[in-house]
VONUBA-265948 format. One record per residue (C-alpha): residue number from 1; x, y, z. Coordinates in steps of 0.2 Angstrom, whole numbers, plus 2048, in hexadecimal, padded with zeros to 3 digits. Each point is the difference from the previous one (the first is absolute). Layout:
% residues N
 resi  px  py  pz
  NUM   X   Y   Z
...
//
This chain:
% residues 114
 resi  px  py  pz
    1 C16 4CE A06
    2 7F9 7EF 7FF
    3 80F 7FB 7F4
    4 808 805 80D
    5 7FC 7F8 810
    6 7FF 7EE 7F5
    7 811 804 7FB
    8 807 804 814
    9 7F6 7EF 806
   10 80A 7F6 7F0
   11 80F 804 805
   12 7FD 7FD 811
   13 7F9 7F0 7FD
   14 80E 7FA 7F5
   15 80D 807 80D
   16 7F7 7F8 80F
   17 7F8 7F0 7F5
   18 7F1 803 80A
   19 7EE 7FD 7F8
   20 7F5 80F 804
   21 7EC 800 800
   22 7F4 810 802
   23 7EF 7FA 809
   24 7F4 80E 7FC
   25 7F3 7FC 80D
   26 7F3 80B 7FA
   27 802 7F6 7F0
   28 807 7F1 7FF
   29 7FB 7F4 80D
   30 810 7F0 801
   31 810 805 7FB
   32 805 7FE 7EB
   33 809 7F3 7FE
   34 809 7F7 7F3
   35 805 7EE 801
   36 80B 7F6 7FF
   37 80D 811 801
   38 80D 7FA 7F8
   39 7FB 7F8 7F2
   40 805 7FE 7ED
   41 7F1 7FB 7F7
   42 7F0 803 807
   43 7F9 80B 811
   44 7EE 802 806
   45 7FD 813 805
   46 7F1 7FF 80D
   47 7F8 811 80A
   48 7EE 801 807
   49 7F7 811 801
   50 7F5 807 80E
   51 7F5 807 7F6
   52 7FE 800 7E9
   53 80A 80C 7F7
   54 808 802 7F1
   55 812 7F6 7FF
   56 810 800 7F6
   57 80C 7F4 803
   58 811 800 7F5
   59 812 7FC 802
   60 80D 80D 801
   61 812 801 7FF
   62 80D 808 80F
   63 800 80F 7F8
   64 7ED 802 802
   65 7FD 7FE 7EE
   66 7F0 7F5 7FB
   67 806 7EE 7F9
   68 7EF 7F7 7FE
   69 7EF 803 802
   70 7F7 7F4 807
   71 7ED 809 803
   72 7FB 810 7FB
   73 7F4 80A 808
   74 7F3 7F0 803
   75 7F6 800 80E
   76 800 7F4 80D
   77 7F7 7FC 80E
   78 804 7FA 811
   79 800 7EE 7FD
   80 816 7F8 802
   81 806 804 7EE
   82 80F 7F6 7FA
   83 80C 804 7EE
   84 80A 7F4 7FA
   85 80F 80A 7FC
   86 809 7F8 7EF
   87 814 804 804
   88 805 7F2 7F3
   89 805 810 7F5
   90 805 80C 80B
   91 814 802 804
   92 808 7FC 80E
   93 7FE 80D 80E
   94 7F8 80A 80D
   95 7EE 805 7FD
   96 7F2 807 808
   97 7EF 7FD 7FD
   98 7F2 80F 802
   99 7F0 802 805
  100 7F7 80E 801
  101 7ED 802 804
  102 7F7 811 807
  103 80E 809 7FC
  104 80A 7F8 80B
  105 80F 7F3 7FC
  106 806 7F0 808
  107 810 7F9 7FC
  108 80D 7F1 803
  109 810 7FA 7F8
  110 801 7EF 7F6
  111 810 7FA 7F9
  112 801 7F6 7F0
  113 80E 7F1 802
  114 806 7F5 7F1
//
């Protein structure tokens, strides 16, 4: 089912070429964001959480499949947490980068420009 739904929101985003951000409130406290979006070799992923929990974060294509991990299963606390996202080897393309914490996901799409 999640498959899915990312797939549904991929294709309206590359049909629209609009960005689209999930705030989970009970969760994440500020919006995820990537910046600079777009970009060709390096992006900074930064998200602050409401309260600690356990976080994944990792790149997936628009098909839903997972590209990249970037954290696994690390917890984090509610201090601003920022990644730097390496794209220097990725293709060219639309992405989105994932995270998930409490069972619960946020997402956003990057594009990767040479």
């Amino acid at each position: 089912m999640k498959t899915i739904i990312i797939i549904l929101v991929c294709l309206f985003c590359v049909a629209c070429n609009k960005d689209t951000t999930v705030d989970l409130n009970e969760v994440f406290y500020t919006h995820l964001m990537v910046s600079p979006n777009p970009f060709s070799t390096q992006a900074v992923i930064s998200f602050r959480l409401v309260k600690t929990a356990m976080v994944s974060v990792y790149v997936s294509d628009c098909y839903g499949r997972k590209f990249l991990q970037l954290v696994d299963k690390r917890e984090t606390n509610t201090n601003p947490q920022t990644i730097v996202l390496d794209g220097s080897n990725i293709p060219q393309g639309n992405y989105y980068v994932i995270v998930k914490a409490d069972g619960k996901e946020a997402f956003t799409r990057i594009v990767i420009v040479r």
